[in-house]
C-alpha positions, -999 to +999 in steps of 0.1 A: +491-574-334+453-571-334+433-588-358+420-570-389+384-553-379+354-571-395+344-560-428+308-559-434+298-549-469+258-536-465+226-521-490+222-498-456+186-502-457+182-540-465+164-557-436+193-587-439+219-565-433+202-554-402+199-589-393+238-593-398+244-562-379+222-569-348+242-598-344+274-581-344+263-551-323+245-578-293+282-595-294+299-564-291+323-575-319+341-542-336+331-543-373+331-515-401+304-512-424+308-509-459+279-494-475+266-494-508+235-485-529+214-508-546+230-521-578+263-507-571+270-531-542+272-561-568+304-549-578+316-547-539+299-582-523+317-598-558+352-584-548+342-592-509+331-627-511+323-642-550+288-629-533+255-616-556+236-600-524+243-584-494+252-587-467+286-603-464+308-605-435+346-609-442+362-624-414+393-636-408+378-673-413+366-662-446+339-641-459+304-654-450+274-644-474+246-655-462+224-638-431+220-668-412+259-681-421+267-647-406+246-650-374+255-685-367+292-672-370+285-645-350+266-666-322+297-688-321+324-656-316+299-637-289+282-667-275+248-652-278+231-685-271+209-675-303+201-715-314+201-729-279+168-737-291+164-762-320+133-739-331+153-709-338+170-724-363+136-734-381+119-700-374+151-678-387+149-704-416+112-695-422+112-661-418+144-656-439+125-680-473+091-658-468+089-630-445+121-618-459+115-615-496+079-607-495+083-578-469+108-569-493+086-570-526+058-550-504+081-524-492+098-515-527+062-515-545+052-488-522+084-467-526+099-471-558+093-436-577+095-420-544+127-401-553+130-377-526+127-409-497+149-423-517+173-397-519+171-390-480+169-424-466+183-449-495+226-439-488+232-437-453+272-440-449+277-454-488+305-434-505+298-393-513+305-405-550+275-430-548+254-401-538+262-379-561+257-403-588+226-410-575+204-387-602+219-410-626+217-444-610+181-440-595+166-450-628+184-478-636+181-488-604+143-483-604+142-510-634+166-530-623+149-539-593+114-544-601+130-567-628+149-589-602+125-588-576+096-591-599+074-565-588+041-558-602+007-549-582-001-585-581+032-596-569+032-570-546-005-577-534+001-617-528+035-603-511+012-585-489-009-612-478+018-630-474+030-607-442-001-606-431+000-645-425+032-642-414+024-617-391-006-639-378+013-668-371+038-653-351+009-636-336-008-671-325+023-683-313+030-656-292-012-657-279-005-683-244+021-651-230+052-658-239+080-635-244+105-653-272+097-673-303+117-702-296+123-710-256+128-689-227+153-665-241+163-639-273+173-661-298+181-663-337+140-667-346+135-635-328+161-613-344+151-627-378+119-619-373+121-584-361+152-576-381+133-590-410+098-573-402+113-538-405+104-536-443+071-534-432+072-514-396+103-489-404+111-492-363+129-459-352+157-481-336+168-496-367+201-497-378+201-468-400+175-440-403+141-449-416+113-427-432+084-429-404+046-433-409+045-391-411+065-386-443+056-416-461+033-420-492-003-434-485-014-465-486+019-474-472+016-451-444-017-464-430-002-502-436+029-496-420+007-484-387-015-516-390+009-535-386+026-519-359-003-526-339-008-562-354+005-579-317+033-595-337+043-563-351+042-549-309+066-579-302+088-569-334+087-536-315+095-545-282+126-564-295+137-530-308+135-513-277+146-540-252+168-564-273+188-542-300+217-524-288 
């Protein structure tokens, strides 16, 4: 008898369930994503793993609820060789306490209120019900998260900077030519970074469909194609077209 398929209960859009799902797509492990909209995934990452966010990965080890609990599971299963490097541990680490959340705050400040992006791009594969619900939910869920991520202009302005350091950082390390963050191969610092820089470059090869610079509002529009040419936002690129299957 075959082993139950992985479970992987997703906010479709979040940037750390496409972290979670890179991992499982390079290891070429079957998995089927559960997806859920913002605020009514609580309910399904409690029932999945006593979890408050997403992603989490139920596996027949136990359900894993962190990003970086999942990849290091995942590396394990595939061997991926993602933490052959001690520094892709510390990167992923990094990227996951700032880029992470502040990508996050800057993204949300720029499209909360957009209801038809929203609408289009915010409920890829969750349940028909969720969608049709969504009239209802969308305020609530507006509320809801500005309250738990705190987002205000200023929040979302220091957010912003934030990036932007990140972004230069990554930049300088990459200035002497080389190809990976950590070593001489893709590893976990890479696909944290890229997976986790999507809030703020919306790659086309993303996990699920993304609005693209043409449809979105201004400023974020002009933003998002700064930093696509910021040359760690061309590296988070290039990992997208070479790297992600």
């Amino acid at each position: 008898m075959s082993p139950p398929p992985l479970r992987l209960v997703t906010i479709p859009i979040s940037h750390f369930c496409e972290k979670a799902r890179w991992a499982l797509e390079r290891a070429g492990l079957p998995y089927r994503e559960e997806a859920h909209f913002q605020g009514i995934h609580r309910v399904h990452v409690w029932r999945a793993g006593r979890a408050r966010t997403a992603p989490v990965l139920v596996t027949p080890d136990g359900p894993l609820t962190e990003s970086a609990d999942i990849l290091r599971w995942v590396d394990a299963q595939g061997e991926l060789g993602l933490y052959a490097d001690p520094q892709a541990a510390v990167l992923e680490a990094r990227f996951d306490a700032g880029l992470g959340p502040e990508g996050r705050r800057w993204m949300y400040h720029r499209m909360l209120g957009h209801t038809d992006l929203v609408r289009e791009y915010g409920v890829a594969g969750v349940p028909r019900w969720e969608r049709t619900a969504l009239p209802v939910v969308l305020p609530v869920a507006d509320r809801v998260i500005r309250r738990h991520l705190d987002i205000t202009d200023a929040t979302a302005a220091a957010s912003r900077e934030r990036v932007r350091q990140t972004f230069d950082e990554v930049g300088t390390r990459l200035a002497d030519g080389r190809r990976y963050l950590a070593g001489d191969a893709f590893s976990a610092a890479d696909l944290a970074f890229a997976a986790l820089a999507a809030a703020v470059l919306v790659p086309p090869g993303y996990g699920v469909p993304l609005p693209q610079p043409g449809v979105l509002p201004e400023p974020f529009a002009a933003e998002v194609e700064a930093m696509r040419e910021h040359p760690a936002g061309r590296f988070a690129l290039r990992l997208y077209d070479q790297e992600r299957p």
